[in-house]
C-alpha positions in Angstrom: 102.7 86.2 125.7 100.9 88.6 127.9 102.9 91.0 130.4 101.8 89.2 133.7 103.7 86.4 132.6 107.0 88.0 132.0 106.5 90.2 135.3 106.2 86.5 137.0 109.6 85.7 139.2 111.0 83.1 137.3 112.2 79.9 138.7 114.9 77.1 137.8 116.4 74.1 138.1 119.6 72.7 137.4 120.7 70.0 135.4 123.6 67.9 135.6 125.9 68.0 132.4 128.6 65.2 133.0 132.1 64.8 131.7 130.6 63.1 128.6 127.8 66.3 128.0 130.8 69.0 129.5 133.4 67.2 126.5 130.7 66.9 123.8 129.8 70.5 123.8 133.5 71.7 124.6 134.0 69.8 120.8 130.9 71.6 119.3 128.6 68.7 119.4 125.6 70.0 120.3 123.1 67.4 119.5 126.0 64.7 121.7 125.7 67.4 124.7 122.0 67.4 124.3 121.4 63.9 124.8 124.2 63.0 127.4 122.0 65.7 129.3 118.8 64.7 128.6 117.7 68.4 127.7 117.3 70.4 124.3 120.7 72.8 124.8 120.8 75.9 122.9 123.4 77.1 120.4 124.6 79.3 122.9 126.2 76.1 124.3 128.4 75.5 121.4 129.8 79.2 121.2 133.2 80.1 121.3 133.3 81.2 124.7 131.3 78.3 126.0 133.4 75.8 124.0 136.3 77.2 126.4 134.4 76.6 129.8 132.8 73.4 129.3 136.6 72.6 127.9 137.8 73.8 131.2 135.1 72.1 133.1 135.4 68.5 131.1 139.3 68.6 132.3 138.8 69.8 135.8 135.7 67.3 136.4 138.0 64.1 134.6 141.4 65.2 137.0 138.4 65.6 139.9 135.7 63.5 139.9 134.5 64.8 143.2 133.8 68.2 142.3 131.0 66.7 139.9 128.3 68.1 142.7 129.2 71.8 142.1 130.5 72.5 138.6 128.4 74.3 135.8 125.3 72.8 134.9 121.9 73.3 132.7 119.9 76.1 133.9 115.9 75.1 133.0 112.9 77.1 133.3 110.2 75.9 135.4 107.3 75.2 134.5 108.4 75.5 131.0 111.1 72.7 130.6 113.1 75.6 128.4 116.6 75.7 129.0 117.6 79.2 129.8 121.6 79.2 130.4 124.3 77.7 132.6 125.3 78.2 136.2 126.9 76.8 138.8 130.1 77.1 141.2 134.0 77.1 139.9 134.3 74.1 142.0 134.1 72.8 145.8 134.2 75.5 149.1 138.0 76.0 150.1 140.0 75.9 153.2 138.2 78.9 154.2 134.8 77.9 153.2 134.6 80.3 150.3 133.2 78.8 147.1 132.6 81.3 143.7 129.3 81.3 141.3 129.2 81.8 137.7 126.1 82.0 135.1 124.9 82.5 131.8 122.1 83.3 130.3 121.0 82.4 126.7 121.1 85.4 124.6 117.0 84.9 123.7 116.5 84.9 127.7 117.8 87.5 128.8 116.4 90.6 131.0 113.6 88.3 131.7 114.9 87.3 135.4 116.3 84.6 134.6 119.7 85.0 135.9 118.2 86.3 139.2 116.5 83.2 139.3 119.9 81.6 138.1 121.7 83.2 141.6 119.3 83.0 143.9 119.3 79.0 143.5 122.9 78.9 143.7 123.2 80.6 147.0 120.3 79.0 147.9 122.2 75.8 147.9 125.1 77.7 148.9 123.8 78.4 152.4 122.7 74.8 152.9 125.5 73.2 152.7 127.4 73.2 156.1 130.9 74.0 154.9 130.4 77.1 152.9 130.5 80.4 154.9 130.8 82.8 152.0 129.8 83.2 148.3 132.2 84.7 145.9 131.2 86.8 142.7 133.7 88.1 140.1 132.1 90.5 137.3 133.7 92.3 134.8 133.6 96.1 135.9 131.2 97.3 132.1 129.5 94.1 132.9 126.4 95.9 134.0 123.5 93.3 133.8 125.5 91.3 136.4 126.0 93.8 138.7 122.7 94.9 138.6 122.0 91.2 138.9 123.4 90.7 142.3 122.4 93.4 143.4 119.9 92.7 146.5 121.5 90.0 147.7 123.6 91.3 149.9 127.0 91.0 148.2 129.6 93.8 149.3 132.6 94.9 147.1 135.6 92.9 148.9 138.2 93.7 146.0 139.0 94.0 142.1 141.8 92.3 139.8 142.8 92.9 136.2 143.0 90.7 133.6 144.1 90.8 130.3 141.3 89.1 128.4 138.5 90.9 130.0 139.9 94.1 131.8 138.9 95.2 135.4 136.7 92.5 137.5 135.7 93.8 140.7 134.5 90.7 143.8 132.2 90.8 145.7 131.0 88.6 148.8 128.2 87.5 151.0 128.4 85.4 154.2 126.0 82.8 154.1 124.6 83.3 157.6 123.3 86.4 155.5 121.4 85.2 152.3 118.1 85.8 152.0 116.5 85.0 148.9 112.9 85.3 149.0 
């Protein structure tokens, strides 16, 4: 692949993964997760870690069938139909309009834009829905491809928390009367 290519902004679109796809890959079943979602999902779906949130997800989705819209789903490269990673939100805005973003990038896609890509969608949608008024990020304080990743969006340090599987996270947070991502 030549370099003007990877220098490209890349660009991506989200695909649902349903209780059945969420629960398939939360029990390892990759090829089940696949075809509930209708895309090729990497191994990276089936990982320990992912196992866990799509776990997590399944449950929260089957107790809340309503939050279906903004839950984790299938981040895939356009034009290419590849699927990079995962994002989405932890779940519906709350009381205070506030709603939190998560992604993940396949281990073969990364530093490639992708998760740039990956966030600027998700505020994106963020900022066009009428009862959001601020977008949330947690990060791990070593975790220093995703701070660099939100960087230039506007996000300001609002606080930190520790935790005792993964240490220090710091939060940040931008109003969405501020996003700009283009």
């Amino acid at each position: 692949m030549n370099n003007e290519l990877l220098s490209l902004p890349k660009r991506v679109r989200f695909v649902e993964l349903n209780a059945k796809a969420l629960r398939a890959l939360a029990d390892g079943d990759l090829a089940g997760g696949s075809a509930e979602a209708g895309v090729a999902l990497d191994e990276h779906f089936v990982g320990e870690r992912a196992r866990w949130i799509f776990g997590y997800r399944a449950d929260q989705l089957t107790q809340d069938p309503s939050v279906a819209p903004w839950i984790t789903r299938a981040a895939v490269s356009e034009p290419d139909g590849s699927v990079v990673g995962d994002a989405g939100f932890h779940g519906p805005p709350d009381e205070a309009g506030v709603v939190e973003i998560g992604y993940t990038v396949v281990p073969g896609y990364r530093r490639q834009g992708y998760a740039r890509a990956m966030v600027a969608a998700l505020l994106d949608r963020a900022a066009a829905e009428p009862g959001v008024r601020t977008v949330r990020a947690t990060i791990r304080s070593d975790n220093n491809a995703s701070l660099a990743t939100i960087a230039g969006f506007g996000f300001t340090r609002v606080g930190e928390r520790g935790n005792e599987r993964d240490g220090l996270d710091i939060i940040f947070e931008v109003p969405t009367d501020t996003i700009r991502t283009e």
